[in-house]
N, C-alpha and C positions, 0 to 999 in steps of 0.2 A: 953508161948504165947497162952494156949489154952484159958485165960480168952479172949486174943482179939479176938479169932476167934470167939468162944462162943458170944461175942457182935455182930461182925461182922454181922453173922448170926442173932442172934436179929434185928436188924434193919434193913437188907435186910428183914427178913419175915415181918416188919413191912408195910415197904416202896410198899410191892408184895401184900400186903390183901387191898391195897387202891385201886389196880386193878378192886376190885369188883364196884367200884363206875362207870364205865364205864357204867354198867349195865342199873346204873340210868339216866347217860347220853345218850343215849339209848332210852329209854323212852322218855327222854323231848326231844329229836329230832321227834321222832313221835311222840309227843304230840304237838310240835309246828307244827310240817308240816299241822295237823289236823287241829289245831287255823288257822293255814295261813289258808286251805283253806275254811274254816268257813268265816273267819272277809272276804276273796274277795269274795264271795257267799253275805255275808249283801251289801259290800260296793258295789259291782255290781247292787242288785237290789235297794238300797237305790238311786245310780246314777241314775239306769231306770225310780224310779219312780219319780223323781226332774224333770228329763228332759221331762216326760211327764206332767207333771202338768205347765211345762213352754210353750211346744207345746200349751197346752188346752187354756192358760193364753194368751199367746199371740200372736201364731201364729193358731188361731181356723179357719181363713181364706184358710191357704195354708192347714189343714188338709180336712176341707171339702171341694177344689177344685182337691185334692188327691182320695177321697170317690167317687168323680162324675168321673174321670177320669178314675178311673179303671173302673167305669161300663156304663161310656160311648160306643155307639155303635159303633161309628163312629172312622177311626182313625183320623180326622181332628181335630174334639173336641177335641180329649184327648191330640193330642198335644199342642193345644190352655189351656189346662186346665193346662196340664204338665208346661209349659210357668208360670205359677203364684203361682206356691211354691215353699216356701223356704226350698231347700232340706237340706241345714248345720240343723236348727233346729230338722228336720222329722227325720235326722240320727242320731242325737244325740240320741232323744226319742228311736228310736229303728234301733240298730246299725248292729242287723244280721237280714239278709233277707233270707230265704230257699224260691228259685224260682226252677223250672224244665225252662230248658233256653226254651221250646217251647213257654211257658207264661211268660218270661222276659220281654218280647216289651210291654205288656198289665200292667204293671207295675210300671218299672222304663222309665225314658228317655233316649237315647241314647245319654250321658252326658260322656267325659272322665274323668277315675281316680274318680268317686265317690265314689268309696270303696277302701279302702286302700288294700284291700286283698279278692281274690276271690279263691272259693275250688270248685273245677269239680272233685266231686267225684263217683263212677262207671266209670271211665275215657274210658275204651275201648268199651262202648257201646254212646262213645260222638263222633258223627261226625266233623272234624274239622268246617267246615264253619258254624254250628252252633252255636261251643261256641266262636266266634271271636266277638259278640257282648259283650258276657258275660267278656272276655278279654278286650277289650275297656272298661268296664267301672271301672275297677281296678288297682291298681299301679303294684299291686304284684299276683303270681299266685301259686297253689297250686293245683295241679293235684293229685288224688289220684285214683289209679287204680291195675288191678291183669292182667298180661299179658296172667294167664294161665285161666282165667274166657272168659266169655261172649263177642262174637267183635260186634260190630254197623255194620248195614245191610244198605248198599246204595243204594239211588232208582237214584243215579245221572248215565244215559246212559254213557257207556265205548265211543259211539261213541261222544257225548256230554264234555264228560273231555279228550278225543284228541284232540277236537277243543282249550280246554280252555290250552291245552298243549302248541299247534302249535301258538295260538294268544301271548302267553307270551315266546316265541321260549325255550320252555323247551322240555326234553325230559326224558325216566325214568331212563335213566342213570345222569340224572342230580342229583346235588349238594343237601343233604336233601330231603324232601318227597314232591312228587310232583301228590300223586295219592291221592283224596278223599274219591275213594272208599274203596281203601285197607289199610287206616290206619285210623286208630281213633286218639283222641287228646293227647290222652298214648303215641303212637307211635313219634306223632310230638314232645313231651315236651323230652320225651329220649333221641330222633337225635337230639337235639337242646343242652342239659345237656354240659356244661364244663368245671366240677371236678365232682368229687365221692362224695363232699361236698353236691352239690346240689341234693345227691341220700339216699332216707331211705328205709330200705326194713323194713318192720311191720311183725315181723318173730315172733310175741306174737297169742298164738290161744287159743282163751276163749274159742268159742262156744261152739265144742263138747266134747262127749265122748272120751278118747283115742282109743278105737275102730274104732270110726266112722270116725276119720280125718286120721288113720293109711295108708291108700292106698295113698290117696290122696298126704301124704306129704310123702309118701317113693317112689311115681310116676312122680309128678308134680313140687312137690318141693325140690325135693335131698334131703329131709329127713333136711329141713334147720330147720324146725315150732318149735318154743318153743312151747309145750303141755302143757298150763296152767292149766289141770287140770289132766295131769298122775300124779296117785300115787303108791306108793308099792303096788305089788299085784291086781293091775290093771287087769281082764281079760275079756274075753269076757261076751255077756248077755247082750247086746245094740244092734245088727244086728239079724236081723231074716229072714229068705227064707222062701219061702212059695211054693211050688209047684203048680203051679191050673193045666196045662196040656190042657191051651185051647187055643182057634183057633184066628185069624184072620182074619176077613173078609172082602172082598171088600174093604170096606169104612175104613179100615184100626180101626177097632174096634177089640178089645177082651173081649168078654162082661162078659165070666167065672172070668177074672181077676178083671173086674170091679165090678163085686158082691163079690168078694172075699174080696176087698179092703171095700165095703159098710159094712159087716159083722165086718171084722174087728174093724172100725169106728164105731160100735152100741157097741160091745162089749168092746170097751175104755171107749164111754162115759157111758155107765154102771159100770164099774169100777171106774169112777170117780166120777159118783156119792153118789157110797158106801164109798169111803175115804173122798170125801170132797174137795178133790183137783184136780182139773179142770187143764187139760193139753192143749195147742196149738195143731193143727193137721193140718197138709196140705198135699197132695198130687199130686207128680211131677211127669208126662209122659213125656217122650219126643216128641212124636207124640203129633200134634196137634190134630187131632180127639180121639185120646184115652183121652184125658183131657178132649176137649169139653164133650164128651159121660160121663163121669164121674159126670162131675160140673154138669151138667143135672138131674144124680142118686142121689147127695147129693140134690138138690133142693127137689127134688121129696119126700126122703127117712125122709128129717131132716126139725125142725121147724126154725125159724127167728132165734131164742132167743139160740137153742142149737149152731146153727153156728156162731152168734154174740159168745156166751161162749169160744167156742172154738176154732176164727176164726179159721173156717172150711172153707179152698177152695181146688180148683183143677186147675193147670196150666200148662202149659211145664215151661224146666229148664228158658225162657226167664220170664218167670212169676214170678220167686222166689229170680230171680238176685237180690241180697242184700236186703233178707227176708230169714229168719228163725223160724222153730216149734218146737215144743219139742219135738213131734212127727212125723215122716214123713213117708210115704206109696208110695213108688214107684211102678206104675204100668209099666212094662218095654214094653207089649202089643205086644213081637215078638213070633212065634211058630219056631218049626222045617219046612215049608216048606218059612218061609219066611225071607231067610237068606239075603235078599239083601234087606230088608228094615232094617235090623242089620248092615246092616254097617254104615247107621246114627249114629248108636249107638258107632261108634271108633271116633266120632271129639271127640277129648280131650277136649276140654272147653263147650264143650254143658255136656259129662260124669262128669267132674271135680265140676261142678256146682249141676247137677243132684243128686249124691251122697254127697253133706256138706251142706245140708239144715236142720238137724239134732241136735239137742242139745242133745237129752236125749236117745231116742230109734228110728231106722230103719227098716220098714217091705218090702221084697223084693218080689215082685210077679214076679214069673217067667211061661212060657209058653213053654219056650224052650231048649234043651239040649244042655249048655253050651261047652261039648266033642264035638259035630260039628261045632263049632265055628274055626277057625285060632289062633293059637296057641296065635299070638300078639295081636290081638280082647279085648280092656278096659275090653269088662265086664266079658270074661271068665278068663283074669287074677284078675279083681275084687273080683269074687266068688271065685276062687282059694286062693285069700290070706286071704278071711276070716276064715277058718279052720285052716289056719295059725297062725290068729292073737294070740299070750300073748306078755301082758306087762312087761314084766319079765324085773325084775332090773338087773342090772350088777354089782351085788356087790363082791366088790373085793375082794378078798384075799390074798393080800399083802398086810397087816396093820402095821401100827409103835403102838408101846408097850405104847406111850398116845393113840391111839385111843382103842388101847385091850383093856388098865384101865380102859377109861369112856366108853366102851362096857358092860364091866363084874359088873362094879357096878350098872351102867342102868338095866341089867337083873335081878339081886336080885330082883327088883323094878317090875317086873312084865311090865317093858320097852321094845319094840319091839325096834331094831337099825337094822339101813342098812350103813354100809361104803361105802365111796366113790359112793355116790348114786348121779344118774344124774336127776335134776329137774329142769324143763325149761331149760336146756340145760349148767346147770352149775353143777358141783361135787361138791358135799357137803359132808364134812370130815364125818360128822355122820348127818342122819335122823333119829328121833325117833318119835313112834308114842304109845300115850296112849289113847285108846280108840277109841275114832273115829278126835284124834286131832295130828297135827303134829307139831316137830318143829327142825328146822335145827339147828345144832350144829356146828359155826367155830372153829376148834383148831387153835391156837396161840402158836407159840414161841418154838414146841418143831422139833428139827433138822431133815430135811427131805421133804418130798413133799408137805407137808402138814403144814408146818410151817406159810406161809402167812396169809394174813390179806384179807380178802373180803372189796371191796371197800366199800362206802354208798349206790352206783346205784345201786350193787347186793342187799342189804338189800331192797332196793326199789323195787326190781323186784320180789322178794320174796313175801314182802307183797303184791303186786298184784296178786301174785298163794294165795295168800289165805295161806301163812308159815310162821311164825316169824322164826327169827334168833337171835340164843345166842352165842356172843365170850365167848370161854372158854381158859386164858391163861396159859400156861403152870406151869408157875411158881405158880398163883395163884391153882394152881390142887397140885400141890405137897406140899405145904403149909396149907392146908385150903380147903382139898376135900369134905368136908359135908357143908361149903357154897355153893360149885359150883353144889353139886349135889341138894340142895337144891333150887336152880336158876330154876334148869332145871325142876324138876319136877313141882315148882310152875307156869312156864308157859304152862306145858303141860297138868295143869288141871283147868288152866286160873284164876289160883288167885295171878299170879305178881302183886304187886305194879305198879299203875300208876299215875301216878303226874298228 
């Protein structure tokens, strides 16, 4: 019987080396995903620009009584103007509108259901009665906001929304939100939510550094953030402290910090002018005169053309709310005697915001001795966990005898591997990395924790960190190890085949 087994075997390894062709299937999945969104990118703008040549063709009337309207003076015109276009054609030609809802009315008409779909997004700096215009004129809505970011500041009198309480016999103990001022349109669309269906948490973080978002999401956010861009060996060398040791004045100025911070700023863009590559720079106080005082010194210090390069400003965190640099210079502008304008400095979401403006690198100007500070105080547990901060992997050491093989063969190769390594917030049986490139390795098939199959949406989630992924199946490894190691390294030095 050993001739049959001797077959048996034959044709099972046969049957197990067609495994590699997955590889190629593989590819043509991300090669169509690509196609797809190439051919709807043409066919998008190929629709845009039919329906505008239809507009021109034959609605030239309602576009230029459009033209007049918006820069009509008056609102009586414009809604006489409004009155004589035909908005089905206008929407066609051009189907997304980015308004700020203060200039919505100067716009559109107060028309219901115009848009099939409308997105308020920075949602907790949107006062409700604001965007209930923006809501009227859409079927469907689309809130997107950060609960731990930035809240909308109300100029509407506390004694003013009693009355508008007692006229509608509510009260704050009443049913959903009945305050204007203390909620934004985040707040309303939550209390309103009824399934977990209608709730997505965007837990993907491109921006920064792994340094730079590291407080934030081990403070803010329970440590929930996919770090789209932590790798192995990730450590500090993006945050920097700067010590100035000066004063505050009156008028709530620190002018030592603020030359410190100039200095710094001349000293970047000299640096960038010796490489070549021109970085973004902004600069966040949280005091408003400390910025004002600032934006003043860049004026002063810098020409048009270097601040256009560089969009170079100076703002509080309200300034930067959903804006980012690659560079950021925070002047904090507090000393040791002035501990009670530091306590502006504990709102969490004015901190929260202050600190992730940062893509690349953070300079911290400081003035004041954080050990005086209350133990619970943002920014002295802030500073605190920057001397803290490594990215240190968690790799494991309990491995199964497939992941040791394609460990130990990897090395020969001059292959860095990390087991059970967490990226974006998923374990990956092995990471390897050659040179300066990586790629996740799924094991397959072989009995144990590590046996499963990673869905498609992980592979997807992958390529958006910027990681391919290679199934490696078991069977195929024991059959046929020098195609699979061949697999591997040819992606990790980027000359796979691609169809």
């Amino acid at each position: 019987m050993q001739w049959l087994s001797n077959l048996y075997l034959k044709w099972a390894q046969r049957s197990i080396k067609k495994l590699a062709k997955q590889w190629s299937a593989l590819d043509q999945i991300n090669a169509q995903q690509t196609s797809r969104e190439l051919l709807a990118s043409r066919y998008l703008t190929a629709l845009k620009n039919t329906n505008l040549r239809t507009l021109v063709n034959t609605q030239r009337k309602s576009l230029q009584a459009f033209n007049q309207a918006i820069r009509s003076r008056t609102s009586k015109r414009q809604f006489e103007l409004f009155d004589n276009i035909e908005y089905s054609s206008l929407l066609a030609a051009f189907p997304v509108w980015l308004v700020s809802l203060n200039s919505l009315y100067r716009v559109l008409p107060l028309k219901p259901q115009m848009f099939d779909l409308v997105i308020i997004d920075e949602a907790t700096q949107c006062n409700i009665s604001s965007c209930l215009p923006a809501l009227y004129r859409a079927k469907r809505a689309l809130v997107v906001g950060d609960t731990k970011q930035l809240r909308h500041y109300s100029f509407l009198a506390k004694s003013k929304e009693a009355q508008l309480r007692a006229k509608n016999q509510l009260s704050l103990s009443s049913e959903g939100v009945v305050s204007y001022r203390d909620n934004s349109i985040l707040d309303l669309t939550l209390n309103a939510l009824n399934s977990d269906q209608q709730l997505a948490f965007l837990d993907e973080h491109f921006r920064s550094k792994p340094e730079l978002i590291h407080f934030s999401n081990r403070y803010f956010y329970q440590a929930k953030l996919k770090v789209m861009q932590h790798r192995p060996c990730t450590s500090s060398g993006n945050l920097f402290i700067q010590r100035v040791n000066g004063e505050r004045d009156k008028n709530g100025v620190n002018q030592l910090e603020a030359s410190a911070v100039i200095a710094s700023i001349k000293q970047q863009m000299s640096a960038d002018r010796e490489t070549g590559v021109y970085h973004s720079i902004g600069v966040v106080s949280p005091f408003r005169s400390q910025a004002d005082f600032i934006a003043k010194q860049i004026d002063a210090h810098f020409s048009e053309a270097e601040i256009i390069r560089h969009k170079l400003r100076a703002a509080t965190p309200f300034g930067f709310q959903g804006e980012e640099r690659d560079i950021i210079l925070i002047s904090f502008a507090v000393d040791n005697d002035a501990k009670r304008a530091a306590v502006y400095l504990n709102k969490a979401d004015v901190f929260n915001v202050t600190i992730t403006r940062a893509r690349q690198t953070q300079h911290l100007f400081l003035s004041i001795d954080e050990a005086q500070l209350p133990e619970h105080y943002l920014l002295r547990r802030y500073l605190g966990s920057i001397s803290e901060f490594a990215a240190a992997h968690t790799c494991l050491s309990d491995i199964d005898d497939f992941q040791r093989d394609v460990i130990q063969e990897l090395m020969k190769l001059q292959i860095e591997t990390w087991p059970g390594y967490a990226v974006a917030g998923t374990e990956v049986d092995i990471l390897c990395r050659y040179h300066s490139r990586y790629l996740a390795v799924d094991l397959i098939g072989y009995p144990g924790p590590w046996a499963d199959f990673f869905e498609l949406d992980t592979y997807k989630l992958f390529n958006r960190a910027n990681i391919e992924m290679l199934p490696i199946s078991y069977g195929l490894w024991v059959v046929d190890k020098d195609t699979c190691i061949q697999a591997i390294v040819a992606r990790l030095k980027g000359s796979a085949h691609k169809p």
